[in-house]
C-alpha atoms as one frame of an Amber mdcrd trajectory, in Angstrom:
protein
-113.831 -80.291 -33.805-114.114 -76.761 -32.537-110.703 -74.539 -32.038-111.023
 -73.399 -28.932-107.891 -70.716 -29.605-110.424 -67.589 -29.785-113.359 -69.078
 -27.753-113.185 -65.760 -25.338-112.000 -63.295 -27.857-115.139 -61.840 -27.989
-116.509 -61.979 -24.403-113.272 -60.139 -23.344-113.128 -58.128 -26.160-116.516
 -56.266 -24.678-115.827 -56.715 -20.902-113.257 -54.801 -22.067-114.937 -52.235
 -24.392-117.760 -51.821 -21.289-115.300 -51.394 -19.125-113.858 -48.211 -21.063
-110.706 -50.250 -21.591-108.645 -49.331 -24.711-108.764 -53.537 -25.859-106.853
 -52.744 -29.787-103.603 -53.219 -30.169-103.129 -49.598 -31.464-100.320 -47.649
 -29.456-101.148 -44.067 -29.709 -97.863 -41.326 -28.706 -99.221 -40.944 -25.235
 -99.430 -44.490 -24.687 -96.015 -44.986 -25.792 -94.129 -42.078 -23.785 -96.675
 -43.317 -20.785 -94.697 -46.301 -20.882 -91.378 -45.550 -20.851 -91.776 -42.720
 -18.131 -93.132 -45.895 -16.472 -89.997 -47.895 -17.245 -87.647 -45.198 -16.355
 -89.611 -44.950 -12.920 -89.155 -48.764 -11.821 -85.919 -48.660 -12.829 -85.079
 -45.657 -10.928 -86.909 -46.738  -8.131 -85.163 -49.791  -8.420 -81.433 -47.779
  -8.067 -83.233 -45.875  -5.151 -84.167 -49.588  -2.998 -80.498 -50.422  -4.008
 -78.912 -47.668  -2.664 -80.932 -47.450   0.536 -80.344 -50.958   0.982 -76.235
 -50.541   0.391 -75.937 -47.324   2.388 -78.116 -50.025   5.493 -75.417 -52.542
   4.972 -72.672 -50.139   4.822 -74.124 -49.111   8.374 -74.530 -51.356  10.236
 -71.301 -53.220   9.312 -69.572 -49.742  10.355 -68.569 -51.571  13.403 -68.292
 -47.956  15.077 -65.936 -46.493  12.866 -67.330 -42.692  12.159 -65.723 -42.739
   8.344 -68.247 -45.803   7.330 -70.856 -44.207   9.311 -70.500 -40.796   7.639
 -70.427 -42.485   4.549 -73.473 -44.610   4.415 -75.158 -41.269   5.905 -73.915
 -39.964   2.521 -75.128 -42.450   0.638 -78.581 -42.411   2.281 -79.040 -38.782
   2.214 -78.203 -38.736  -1.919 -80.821 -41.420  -2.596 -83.614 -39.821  -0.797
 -82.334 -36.536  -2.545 -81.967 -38.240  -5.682 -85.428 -39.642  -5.138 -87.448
 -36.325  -4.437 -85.724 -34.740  -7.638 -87.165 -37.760  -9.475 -90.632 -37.451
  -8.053 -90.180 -33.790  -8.549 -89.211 -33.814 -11.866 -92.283 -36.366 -12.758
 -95.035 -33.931 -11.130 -94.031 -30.996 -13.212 -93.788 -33.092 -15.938 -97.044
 -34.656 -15.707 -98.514 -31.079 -14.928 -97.472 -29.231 -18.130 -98.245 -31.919
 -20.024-101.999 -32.331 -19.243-102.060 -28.005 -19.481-100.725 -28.004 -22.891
-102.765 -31.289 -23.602-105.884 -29.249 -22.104-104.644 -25.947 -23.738-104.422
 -27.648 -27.442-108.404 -29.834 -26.954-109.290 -26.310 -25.477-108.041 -24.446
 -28.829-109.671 -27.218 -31.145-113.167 -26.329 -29.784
């Protein structure tokens, strides 16, 4: 009786290699820190949907009262802060790494 466990091991294994996909197991530094920037990004986009959601609620149950509504302002305004530093932070992140990632390939030449 065949085992049908690796029947499409190999027919993925080059749709994968065609496709330019990386399809070994091997987790190279990049790959790794790649991934956990990643995870740190949900997650802090996560706390950012939370907070604008809380600072909504907090709102719009103000009932009128201009200490709530001054407060949820508050709370809005430091998420979308809080949220631009992130994306901020990322970008120049990103940016020097691929220029000391092109400055290193460039020096190897």
């Amino acid at each position: 009786m065949p085992n049908l466990t690796n029947a499409f091991d190999k027919a993925t294994d080059f749709a994968g290699k065609t496709g330019t996909y990386q399809t070994g197991s091997a987790w190279t530094p990049e790959a790794f820190a790649g991934t956990i920037v990643q995870l740190v990004l949900q997650f802090l986009g996560v706390v950012f949907f939370g907070l604008m959601i809380y600072g909504g609620m907090v709102w719009m149950t103000a009932s009128g009262d201009e200490k709530r509504v001054d407060t949820a302002r508050k709370i809005l305004k430091a998420a979308v802060i809080g949220l631009i530093v992130v994306v901020l932070a990322y970008a120049v992140s990103i940016f020097f790494v691929q220029s000391i990632a092109q400055h290193t390939l460039n020096n190897l030449q």
